[in-house]
C-alpha positions as CSV (number, residue, x, y, z in Angstrom):
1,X,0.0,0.0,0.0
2,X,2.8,2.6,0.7
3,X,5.0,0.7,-1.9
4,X,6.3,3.1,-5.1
5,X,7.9,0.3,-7.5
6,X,6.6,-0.6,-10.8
7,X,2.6,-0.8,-10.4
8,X,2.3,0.4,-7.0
9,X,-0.5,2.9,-8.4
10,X,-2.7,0.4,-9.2
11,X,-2.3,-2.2,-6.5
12,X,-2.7,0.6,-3.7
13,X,-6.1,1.4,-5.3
14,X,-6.7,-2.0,-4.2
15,X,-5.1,-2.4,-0.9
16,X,-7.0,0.6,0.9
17,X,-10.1,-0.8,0.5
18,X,-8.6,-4.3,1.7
19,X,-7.5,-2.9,4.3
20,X,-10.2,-0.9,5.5
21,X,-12.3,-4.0,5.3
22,X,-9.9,-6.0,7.5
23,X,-9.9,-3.5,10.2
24,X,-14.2,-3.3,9.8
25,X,-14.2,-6.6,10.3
26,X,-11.7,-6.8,13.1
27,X,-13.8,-4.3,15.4
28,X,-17.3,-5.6,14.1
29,X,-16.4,-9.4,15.3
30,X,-14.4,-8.3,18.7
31,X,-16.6,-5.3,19.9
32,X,-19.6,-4.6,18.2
33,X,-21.0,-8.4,17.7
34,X,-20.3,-9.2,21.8
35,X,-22.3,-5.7,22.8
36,X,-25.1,-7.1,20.8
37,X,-25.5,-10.5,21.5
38,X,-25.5,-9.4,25.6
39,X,-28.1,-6.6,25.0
40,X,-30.0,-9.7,23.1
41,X,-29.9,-12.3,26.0
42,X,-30.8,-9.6,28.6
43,X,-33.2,-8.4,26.7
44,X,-34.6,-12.4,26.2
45,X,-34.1,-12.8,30.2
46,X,-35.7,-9.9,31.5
47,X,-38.6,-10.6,29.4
């Protein structure tokens, strides 16, 4: 992604996005999916 050799143009237009995904996912599966499935059981026990 930072690389400036012989078509670095073109596989940097493709990295960022990569990358970007990766890091979505990373936080999505560590953070967001945990706070979610704990609302849904409390949510399932209380009522």
């Amino acid at each position: 992604m930072i690389s400036d050799g012989t078509g670095a143009e073109v596989v940097s237009r493709i990295a960022a996005p990569m990358v970007g995904g990766m890091i979505s996912a990373v936080v999505l599966t560590l953070l967001v999916l945990p706070v979610v499935y704990y609302l849904w059981r409390r949510h399932s026990l209380l009522g």
